[in-house]
C-alpha angles and dihedrals in degrees: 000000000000113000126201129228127194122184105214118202134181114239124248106253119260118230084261096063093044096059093049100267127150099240110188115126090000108110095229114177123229107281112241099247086056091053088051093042092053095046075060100051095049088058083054105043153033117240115199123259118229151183094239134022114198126169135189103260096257109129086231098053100043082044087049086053088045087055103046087042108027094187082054121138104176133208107232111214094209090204094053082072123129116268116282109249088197114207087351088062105129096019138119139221096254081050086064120031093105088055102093090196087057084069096044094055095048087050088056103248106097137049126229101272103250093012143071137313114217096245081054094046083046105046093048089046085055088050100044083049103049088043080051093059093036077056089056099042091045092055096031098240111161097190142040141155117218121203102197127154110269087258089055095048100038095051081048088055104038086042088052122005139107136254083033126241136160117256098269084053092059084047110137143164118292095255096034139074149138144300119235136190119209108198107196097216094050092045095052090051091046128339106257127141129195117241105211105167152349121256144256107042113226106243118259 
């Protein structure tokens, strides 16, 4: 039986994110130093070649996909977006520290006024992902790379993957990622996905 593979790789970080900002619905473009890094890392390393290219619709991921294939035109899965900060979206830290409910969300027990809790960020990632692979299955399309933010990937990995891992454990560089093989007949008994490699290959 046909099996699927997706590349998934963390998106470079937009200038938001580099000056501390919580980037979640705010278009930020790439930041400079990420344009130049990944004209590096295209000199280092293969990335793989696939049938389809989709991206989160963060400015900064669909741009990442643009840089690595130029002739790109990527499909944007609207529910693989970052998670929504609510009225916080744009801010910094230092924006916030006289926001008590700013400590109590870092500490895990509040939710960005106006924005998502983690089991909601969560849940819709799941949903965006699984639509993704039915995608897939639907066209026919046996492999894909996927440019998505680190909070994005890593929920992907630790919801699905195997071996399993919690979402820290599935962290990367911003520009690199890892492989990943859908059996059908696996999926449809319960949705796992083996996870055979990292991406991109240094060149050799």
């Amino acid at each position: 039986m046909k099996s699927y593979i997706i590349h998934m790789l963390r998106a470079m970080p937009s200038q938001g994110t580099l000056e501390g900002r919580y980037i979640g619905r705010t278009q930020s473009p790439l930041a400079m130093s990420a344009v130049a890094q990944l004209a590096g890392y295209k000199r280092e390393y293969v990335y793989p070649q696939a049938e389809l290219l989709c991206a989160s619709p963060a400015v900064a991921s669909v741009d990442t996909l643009k840089i690595l294939y130029p002739q790109a035109q990527p499909e944007v899965v609207l529910d693989l977006a970052e998670c929504d900060f609510g009225d916080w979206e744009n801010k910094t830290a230092a924006d916030l520290k006289d926001d008590p409910r700013f400590a109590q969300w870092l500490a895990g027990q509040a939710v960005p006024p106006n924005g998502e809790s983690g089991q909601v960020f969560f849940a819709r990632v799941c949903k965006g992902f699984e639509l993704l692979v039915e995608n897939l299955m639907g066209r026919g399309i046996g492999e894909a790379v996927l440019a998505a933010p680190a909070g994005v990937m890593t929920s992907i990995l630790a919801g699905y993957g195997l071996p399993r891992g919690q979402p820290q454990d599935w962290l990367c560089d911003p520009g690199f990622g890892y492989s990943v093989r859908i059996t059908p007949s696996l999926w449809m008994r319960q949705p796992v996905m083996e996870v055979f490699g990292r991406t991109p290959e240094p060149v050799k």
